[in-house]
Structures are given as structure tokens and as C-alpha cells.
N, C-alpha and C positions, 0 to 999 in steps of 0.2 A: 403337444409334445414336439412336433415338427417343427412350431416357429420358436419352441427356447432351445434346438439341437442347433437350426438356425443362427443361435444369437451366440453361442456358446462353442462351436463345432469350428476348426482351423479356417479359414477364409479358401482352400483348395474344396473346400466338402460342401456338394451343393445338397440342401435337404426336399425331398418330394412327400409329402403326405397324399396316400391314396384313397383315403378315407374308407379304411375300409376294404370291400373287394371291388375291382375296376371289375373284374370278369366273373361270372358264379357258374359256380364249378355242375358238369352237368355228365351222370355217370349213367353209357348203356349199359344194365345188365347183361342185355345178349350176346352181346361182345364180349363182357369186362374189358370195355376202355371209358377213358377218363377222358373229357375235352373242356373246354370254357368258353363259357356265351357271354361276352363283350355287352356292360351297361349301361346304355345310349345317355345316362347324365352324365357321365365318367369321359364323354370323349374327349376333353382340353387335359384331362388328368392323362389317358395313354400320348396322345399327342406331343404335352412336355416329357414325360417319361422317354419317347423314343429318341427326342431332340436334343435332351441332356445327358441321352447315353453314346450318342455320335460322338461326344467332344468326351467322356470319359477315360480317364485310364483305367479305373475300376468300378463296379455295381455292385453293390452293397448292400442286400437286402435284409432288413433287421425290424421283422419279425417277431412275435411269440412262439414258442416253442410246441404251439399245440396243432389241431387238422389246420385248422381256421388260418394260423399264421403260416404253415407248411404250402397250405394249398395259395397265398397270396404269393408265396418268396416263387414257388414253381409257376403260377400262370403269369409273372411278370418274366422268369427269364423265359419260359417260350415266349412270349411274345416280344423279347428284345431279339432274343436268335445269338444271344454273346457266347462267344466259343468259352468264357469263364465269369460267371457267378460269383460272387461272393457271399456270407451270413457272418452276421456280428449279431453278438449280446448285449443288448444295453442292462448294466446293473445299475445305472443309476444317473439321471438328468444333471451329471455336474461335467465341465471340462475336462479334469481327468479321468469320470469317468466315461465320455464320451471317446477321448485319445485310447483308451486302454480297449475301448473295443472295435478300433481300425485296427491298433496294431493286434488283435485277437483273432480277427477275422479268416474265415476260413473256406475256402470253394465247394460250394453247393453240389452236392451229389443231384443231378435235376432227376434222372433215372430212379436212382432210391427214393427221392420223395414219390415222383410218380407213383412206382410198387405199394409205397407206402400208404396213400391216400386211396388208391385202389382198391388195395387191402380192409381199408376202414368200410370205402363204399361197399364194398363185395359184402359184407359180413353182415353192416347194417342192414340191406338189402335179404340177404338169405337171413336173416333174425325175424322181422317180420313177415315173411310169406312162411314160415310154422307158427301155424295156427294156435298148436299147444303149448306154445310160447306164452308169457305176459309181455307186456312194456318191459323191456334193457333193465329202464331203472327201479322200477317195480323186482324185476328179478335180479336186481344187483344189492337192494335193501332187503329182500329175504336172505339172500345167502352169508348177507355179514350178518345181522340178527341171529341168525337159525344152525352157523355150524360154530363149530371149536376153530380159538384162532388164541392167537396175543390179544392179552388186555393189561392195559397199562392202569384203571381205573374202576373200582369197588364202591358198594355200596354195604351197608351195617344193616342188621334187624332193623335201625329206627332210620335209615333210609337217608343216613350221614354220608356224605364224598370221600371216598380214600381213593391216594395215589398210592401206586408203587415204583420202588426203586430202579429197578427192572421191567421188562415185558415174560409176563405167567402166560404159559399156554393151559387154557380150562376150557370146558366145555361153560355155554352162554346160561345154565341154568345150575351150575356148579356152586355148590357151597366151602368156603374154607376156611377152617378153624382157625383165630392166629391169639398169640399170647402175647403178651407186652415185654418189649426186649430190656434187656437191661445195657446193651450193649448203646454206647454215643452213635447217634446216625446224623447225617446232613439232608436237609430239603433241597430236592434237586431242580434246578431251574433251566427250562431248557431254551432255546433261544427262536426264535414266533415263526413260525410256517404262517401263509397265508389263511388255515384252517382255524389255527389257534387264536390269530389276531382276531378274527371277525368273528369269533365265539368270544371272546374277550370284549369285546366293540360293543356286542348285546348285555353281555353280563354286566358291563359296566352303567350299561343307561347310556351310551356315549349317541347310541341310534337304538331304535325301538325293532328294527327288520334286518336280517341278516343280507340280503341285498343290500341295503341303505349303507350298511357297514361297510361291502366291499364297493361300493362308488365313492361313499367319502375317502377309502383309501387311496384308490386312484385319483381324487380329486388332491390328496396332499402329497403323491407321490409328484406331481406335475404342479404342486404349489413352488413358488419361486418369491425368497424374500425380497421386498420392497428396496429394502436400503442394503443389503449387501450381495443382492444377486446371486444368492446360492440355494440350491434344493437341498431338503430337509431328508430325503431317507433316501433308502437302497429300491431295489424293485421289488412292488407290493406281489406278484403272482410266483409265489415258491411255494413247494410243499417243503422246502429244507428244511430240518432244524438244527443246521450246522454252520458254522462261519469256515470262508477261504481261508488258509496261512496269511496272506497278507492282511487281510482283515483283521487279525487278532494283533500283528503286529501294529499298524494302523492304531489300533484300542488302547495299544501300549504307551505309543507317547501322546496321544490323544487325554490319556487317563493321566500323564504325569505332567501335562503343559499344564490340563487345567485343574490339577490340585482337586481332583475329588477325594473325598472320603473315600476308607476303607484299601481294600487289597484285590488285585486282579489273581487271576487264576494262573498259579505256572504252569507252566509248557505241558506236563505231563496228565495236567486233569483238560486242557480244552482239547476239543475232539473238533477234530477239520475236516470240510468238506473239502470230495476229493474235485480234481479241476477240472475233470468232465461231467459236474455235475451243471445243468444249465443257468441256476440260479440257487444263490447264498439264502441263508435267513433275511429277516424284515428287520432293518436297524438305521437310525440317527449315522449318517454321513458324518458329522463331527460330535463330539461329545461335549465340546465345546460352546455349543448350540443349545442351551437348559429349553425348557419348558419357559421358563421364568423370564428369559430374555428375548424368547418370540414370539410369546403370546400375544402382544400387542401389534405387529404385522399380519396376523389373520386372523379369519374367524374363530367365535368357540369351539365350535363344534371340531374344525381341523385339531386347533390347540390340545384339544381334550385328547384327541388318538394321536396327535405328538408326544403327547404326554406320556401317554398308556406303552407307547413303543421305547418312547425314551427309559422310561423306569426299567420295563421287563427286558430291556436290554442290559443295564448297568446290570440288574441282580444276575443276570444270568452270564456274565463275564469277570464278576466278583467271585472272591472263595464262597462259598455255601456257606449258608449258618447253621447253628444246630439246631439239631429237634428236642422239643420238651420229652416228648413221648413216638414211639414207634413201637412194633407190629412186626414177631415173624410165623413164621410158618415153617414145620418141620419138613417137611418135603420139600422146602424151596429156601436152605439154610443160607442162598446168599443173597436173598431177595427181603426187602424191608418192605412194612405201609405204612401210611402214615396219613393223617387227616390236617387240614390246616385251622379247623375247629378246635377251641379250647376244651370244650366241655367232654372229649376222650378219657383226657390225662388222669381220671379214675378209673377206667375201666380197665382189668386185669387181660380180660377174656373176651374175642368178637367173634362172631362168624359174618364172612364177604362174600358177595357174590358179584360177578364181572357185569360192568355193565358201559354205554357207552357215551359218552362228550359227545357233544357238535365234533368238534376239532377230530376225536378220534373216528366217528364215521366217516369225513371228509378223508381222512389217508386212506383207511380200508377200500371204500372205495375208488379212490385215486390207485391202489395199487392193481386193485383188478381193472382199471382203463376205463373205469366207467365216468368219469367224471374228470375236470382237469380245476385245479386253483382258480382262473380266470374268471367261472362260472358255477363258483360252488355256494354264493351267496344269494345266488337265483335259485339255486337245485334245494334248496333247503326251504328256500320261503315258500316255494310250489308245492314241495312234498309235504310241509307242513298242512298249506291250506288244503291241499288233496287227501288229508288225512291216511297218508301212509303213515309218516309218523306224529308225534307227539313230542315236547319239547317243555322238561322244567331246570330251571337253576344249571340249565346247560347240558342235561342229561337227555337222551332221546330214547323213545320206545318204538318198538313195530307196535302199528296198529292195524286194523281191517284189515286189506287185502293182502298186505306188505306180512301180516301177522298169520293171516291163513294161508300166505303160501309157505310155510313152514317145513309143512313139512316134505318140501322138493327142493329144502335150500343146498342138500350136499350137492344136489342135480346139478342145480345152476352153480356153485360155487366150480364145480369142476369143467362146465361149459365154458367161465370165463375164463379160467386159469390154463385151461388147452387154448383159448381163442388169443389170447395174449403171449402165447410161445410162437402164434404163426403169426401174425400181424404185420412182419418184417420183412417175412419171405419175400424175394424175388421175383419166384411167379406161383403165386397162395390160388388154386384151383373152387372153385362154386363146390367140386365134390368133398374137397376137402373141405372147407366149412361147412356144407351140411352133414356130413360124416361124426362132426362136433357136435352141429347142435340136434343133432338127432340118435346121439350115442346114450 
């Protein structure tokens, strides 16, 4: 990434790749402090680092938004000592979108990360020394399993896929009646989170492992075409599934330069991410760009999940199409279901019961902090082979231990959701965390 920001980036913008962490992060409990132990192969890396910061006018640390890129952006500036920091967002490996995030850029709170990273060690720390605890992730796949929450995705007696229009709050062993509407509904298409993509990546045959999926992505997020030198998508690690205002404008004459079929969505059906969110959906930089006319500059494998992003984006910035058949439910009169299987459209009468996607475990969890987009392709092929859970046609179950701790799920679901209101704090105490996780 470093040598095409390099090739691409104003000639004033010098780029440092760290590879990684220069220092790793090393936390006293007894204290709660935080300090960094400097990594004896890394020394020509702090070395230029110190030497290209003498001559800067600014430092610009640009990072992922997660501990891992918090804790590199804070033990770079303590170790430059710069009375101001800076943090940029790259959304995406091309020239303006490299310009758009100097001029984005914004002075690093070092303090706040500090607290922050603090925070994470403190909690990790007091999680493990109770005993009566399980594994984080262990008691973060019971408690989405095992309580009442939003589900966006049903399953039939004959164990057929339905989506809903809406997010239904039900209990996870909840059955509900629904009757076939007569009412015209639309298949809503929503625009790729990093969860959705790489459960998509599998379902397609594009990679056989849910890891494998999220490496090819970054391997075609940092692809760069042969003959016209330009990057192929936006940034692969979002949990969004919303596009910025400018982005949809972008779509707009993007959609009308190159004469695609069909009709884009007016202003009043696309729904915008707001601009402090850190990253957009997963989308084609130009539209311009087919599947058809790149194929031949890389591999298949890349071409295949170009492909997969390029469609699931057009559909999802077009008007919706209609449904043959849909699904309501009297207690939920403005909520539709709907399956994308033909074989419904006789059935008068179903009963659903909520169950849950790859993609949908990946947010739930991402909400409760337990996991971040970067590393949700790892977290899945582990839990798989660990047999916590189970995995068909993209659906997943608790299994064994993830399944027997059930019944402690409200436990744990209220440990994280109190652990994630402190997290931020300033000066987050050992008592109060263990106050949490021993409530």
C-alpha cells in the first residue's frame, strides 16, 4: 500500500510503511499504564521515521480505525515527541482519494487514544483473571445466540431463507405466523459491509474459507490496473452499509457517462452515511470499470470478487425490483418477508423463526466490541473449526460450548453492553470493571 500512495500521493508527501508495529504495546496491570518496547528488526524503520519527521511540516498517521491501528498511530507519535499529530482515512488507493484524505485529516487526540487503549488492556486483563468467566468470544457467541435482539433473517418449517424488510425484534426461538400479502413490495438491496462481502465471497465458490475471502479482498483492494493505473474499489474493512452524499453523487454521473441500464435511486430512497462515520460501504471507484473490461489485467479469482462487488453494488443503487410474492405479519404491519427462492409463491401460510447469516453474526458482534471487520474472516474460520459454531448455505448455529452456555447468555450480553459504555472513559478504574464483570 505504501509504494502505490508512493506513486500516486503529491510529490510534498513523503510515505513510511512500518510494517506493522515498530514497538508492541506492553500493559502493567499494577499500574494500569501503558508503555511500548521498541522491535530490534524495526530499527532503520524508527530511524527514518525520526529523520523524515525533522523536515516535516506535518505527520500524518493513517491507520485502521481499530486497538491495533490506535495503538501504532499513539506509539509513533510518542516516539516522534510532535507537539501535533495528525490522522487521515484512506477510503480508497486512488489520487483523489489519497488528496481527499490530507485534506480530511485531523489532530490526533494522543491522550484519548492512550485512555483508550488502556481501557481495552484493563478490561482484557480483569476478563481473564475471573475464573467464571469463558473465552470473550466464546461468551460473546452465546449471548448473540441465546438473548432476544433484531433479526433481519428467517428461516420456514422446510428450513427455506427469508429476509425481512425491516429489523423484528423476537426472541431467538420465536415462531411467527405470516400470510402472503397482497400488497406490491420491493427486494431490498443493501450496499456490502465487509461481513456481507465475505459471506457472499463463500456462498459464491469465489474462496472455499472465510479468511481466504477477506485476504483476497485486500489483495484486490491494493490491486492496481496494469495499463491504466487505477484501483479497482473503496476500502475493504467497513461494517457500513451505507454510502457518503458524495458517493452517490459520484454514482450519478458515473451511471449516466457510461449508459448503464436501468434507473438509479432518487435522493429520497438512498440513505447516507453520516461523515463521522470511519468508513463507506465496499464499492467499484468507477462504474465505468465492468467486470468485462478488467478481467483480463488480473487474476480470476480477484476478477470473480470484482465482479461480485461490482453487481451487488449497481443493484443496490438502482430502483428495487419487485417481488413476485411477499409475507406479513399482523403484529409487525409494516414489516414485509420475503424469500428469493421461487418455489414460496404457492404457499398462502408460513411460520418463521429468526435465525442467523455469517454477515448478521459479524455486526452483532461488531456491536458488542467483540470483534472488528479487519479480523472477522479469521474469527469465523476458528470458531468454525473450534466448533463453536456451525455453518450451512450461510446460516450459523451455536454449537457445544457456545450452545451450553446458554443459558448465562442475558449475563454476558449485559457484561458487554455495560463494558462498552466505559471503554472511552478518561480514567475507566480495575474496580469498575470488575464491578461489571462480576455484577
Amino acid at each position: 500500500m505504501a509504494s502505490i500512495i508512493r506513486e500516486i500521493a503529491p510529490t510534498s508527501v513523503y510515505t513510511i510503511a512500518t510494517g506493522g508495529y515498530c514497538w508492541y504495546p506492553q500493559y502493567i496491570s499494577a499500574k494500569n499504564s501503558l508503555t511500548a518496547r521498541a522491535d530490534p528488526d524495526k530499527i532503520e524503520i524508527r530511524r527514518e521515521l525520526k529523520e523524515q519527521a525533522q523536515w516535516a511540516t506535518n505527520v500524518i498517521i493513517a491507520t485502521d480505525s481499530d486497538p491495533s491501528g490506535d495503538f501504532i498511530a499513539w506509539s509513533v507519535a510518542r516516539y516522534l515527541k510532535r507537539s501535533a499529530i495528525r490522522r487521515g482515512v484512506i477510503q480508497n488507493l486512488s489520487k483523489p482519494g489519497i488528496i481527499q484524505m490530507l485534506d480530511d485529516v485531523r489532530e490526533v487526540d494522543i491522550g484519548f487514544l492512550e485512555s483508550r487503549l488502556k481501557n481495552l488492556f484493563l478490561i482484557q486483563t480483569e476478563w481473564t483473571r475471573q475464573k467464571s468467566l469463558p473465552e470473550k468470544e466464546l461468551a460473546g457467541l452465546a449471548a448473540v445466540f441465546g438473548t432476544p435482539g433484531e433479526f433481519t433473517h428467517f428461516l420456514d418449517e422446510n428450513n427455506r431463507l427469508f429476509k425481512c424488510s425491516s429489523p423484528v425484534f423476537c426472541a431467538p426461538d420465536e415462531w411467527i405466523p405470516v400470510n402472503r400479502s397482497s400488497e406490491n413490495q420491493y427486494r431490498i438491496i443493501e450496499p456490502l459491509s465487509t461481513f456481507n462481502l465475505i459471506e457472499k465471497a463463500v456462498g459464491q465458490s469465489i474462496t472455499a474459507e472465510y479468511n481466504e475471502a477477506q485476504v483476497l479482498l485486500q489483495r484486490l483492494y491494493q490491486t492496481i490496473l496494469p495499463n491504466s493505473r487505477q484501483s479497482l474499489i473503496s476500502y475493504p474493512r467497513s461494517s457500513a452499509n451505507t454510502f457518503y452524499g458524495q458517493t452517490w453523487e459520484n454514482f450519478r454521473s458515473q451511471f449516466i457517462r457510461a449508459s448503464l441500464p436501468g434507473e438509479l435511486k432518487p435522493i429520497f430512497l438512498q440513505e447516507t452515511a453520516p461523515i463521522e462515520e470511519p468508513h463507506e460501504s465496499i464499492h467499484p471507484l468507477n462504474l465505468a470499470e465492468t467486470p468485462e473490461t478488467v478481467s483480463g489485467e488480473m487474476l480470476k479469482s480477484l476478477g470473480d470478487l470484482y465482479s461480485l462487488i461490482y453487481d451487488h453494488t449497481l443493484s443496490s443503487i438502482k430502483m428495487p425490483e419487485m417481488l413476485g410474492c411477499s409475507y406479513e405479519n399482523d403484529l409487525h404491519p409494516e414489516v414485509y418477508y420475503y424469500s428469493d427462492a421461487e418455489d414460496t409463491s404457492d404457499s398462502q401460510n408460513l411460520t418463521l423463526r429468526p435465525c442467523l447469516t455469517v454477515s448478521d453474526l459479524g455486526k452483532k458482534l461488531f456491536e458488542l466490541g467483540i470483534i472488528k471487520p479487519s479480523n472477522f474472516g479469521e474469527k469465523i474460520d476458528k470458531w468454525i473449526a473450534g466448533k463453536w459454531i456451525s455453518e450451512e448455505k450461510s446460516v450459523v448455529l451455536a454449537q457445544n460450548q457456545a450452545k451450553t452456555l446458554g443459558n448465562r447468555a442475558a449475563h454476558f450480553k449485559k457484561i458487554f453492553v455495560d463494558l462498552k459504555s466505559v471503554e472511552s472513559r478518561n480514567s475507566l478504574s480495575p474496580e469498575t470493571v470488575r464491578g461489571i464483570l462480576t455484577s
